[in-house]
C-alpha positions, 0 to 999 in steps of 0.5 A, a space after each residue: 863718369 869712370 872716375 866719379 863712380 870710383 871716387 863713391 865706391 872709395 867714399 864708401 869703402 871707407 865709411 865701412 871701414 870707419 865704422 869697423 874701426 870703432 866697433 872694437 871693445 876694451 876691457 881691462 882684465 888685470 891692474 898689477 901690484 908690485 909686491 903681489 904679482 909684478 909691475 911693468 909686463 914687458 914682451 908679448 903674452 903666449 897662449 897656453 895649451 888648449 887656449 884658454 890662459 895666457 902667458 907672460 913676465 913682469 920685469 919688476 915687482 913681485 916679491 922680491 923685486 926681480 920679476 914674475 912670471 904670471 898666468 892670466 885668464 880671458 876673464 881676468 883672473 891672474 895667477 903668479 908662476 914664479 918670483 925671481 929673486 936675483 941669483 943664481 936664477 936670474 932677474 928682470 925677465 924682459 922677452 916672450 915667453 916661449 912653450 914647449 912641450 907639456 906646458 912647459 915655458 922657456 924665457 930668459 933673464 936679463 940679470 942675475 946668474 952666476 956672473 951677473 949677465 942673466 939666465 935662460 930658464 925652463 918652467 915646468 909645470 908640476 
């Protein structure tokens, strides 16, 4: 009998779970452009102070080709930071974005520089 009602209770934590699992909602809030504001977001998005924006890069795209750094809000509004143009500051940011103090972002480039090899970057907020 032990085992009969464990096997009901599994049953039933199960089906909880199941229906949990599909009540998630999708919803799409940015198409990126190439030229506009990027393609190919790469690492993961940050929250910004206060919570309310995220953070994150394109390793492509933008205005020159190189990348962007973008700004998003929970409802989808998008806004580009930065466009990297190669050297001497560098191009195709691939990692997360990293906050410091005041707002400001640390990342890095994977090429460009002065030797070619990528940059680590400070984008302060003005």
């Amino acid at each position: 009998m032990g085992r009969f009602r464990f096997g009901v209770i599994a049953c039933i934590v199960s089906l909880i779970c199941i229906a949990n699992a599909n009540a998630q909602t999708f919803t799409l809030l940015h198409r990126f452009g190439y030229k506009t504001d990027g393609e190919r977001p790469t690492g993961s998005l940050i929250l910004g102070p206060g919570d309310t924006e995220l953070y994150g890069t394109t390793m492509a795209g933008g205005t020159n080709g190189n990348g962007t750094v973008f700004q998003i809000s929970p409802s989808g509004r998008e806004s580009v930071l930065y466009r990297f143009g190669n050297a001497p500051d560098g191009s195709n940011p691939q990692a997360t974005l990293v906050r410091g103090p005041g707002g400001t972002l640390y990342g890095t480039a994977s090429f460009g520089g002065a030797h070619g090899f990528g940059t680590v970057f400070k984008l302060a907020k003005v």
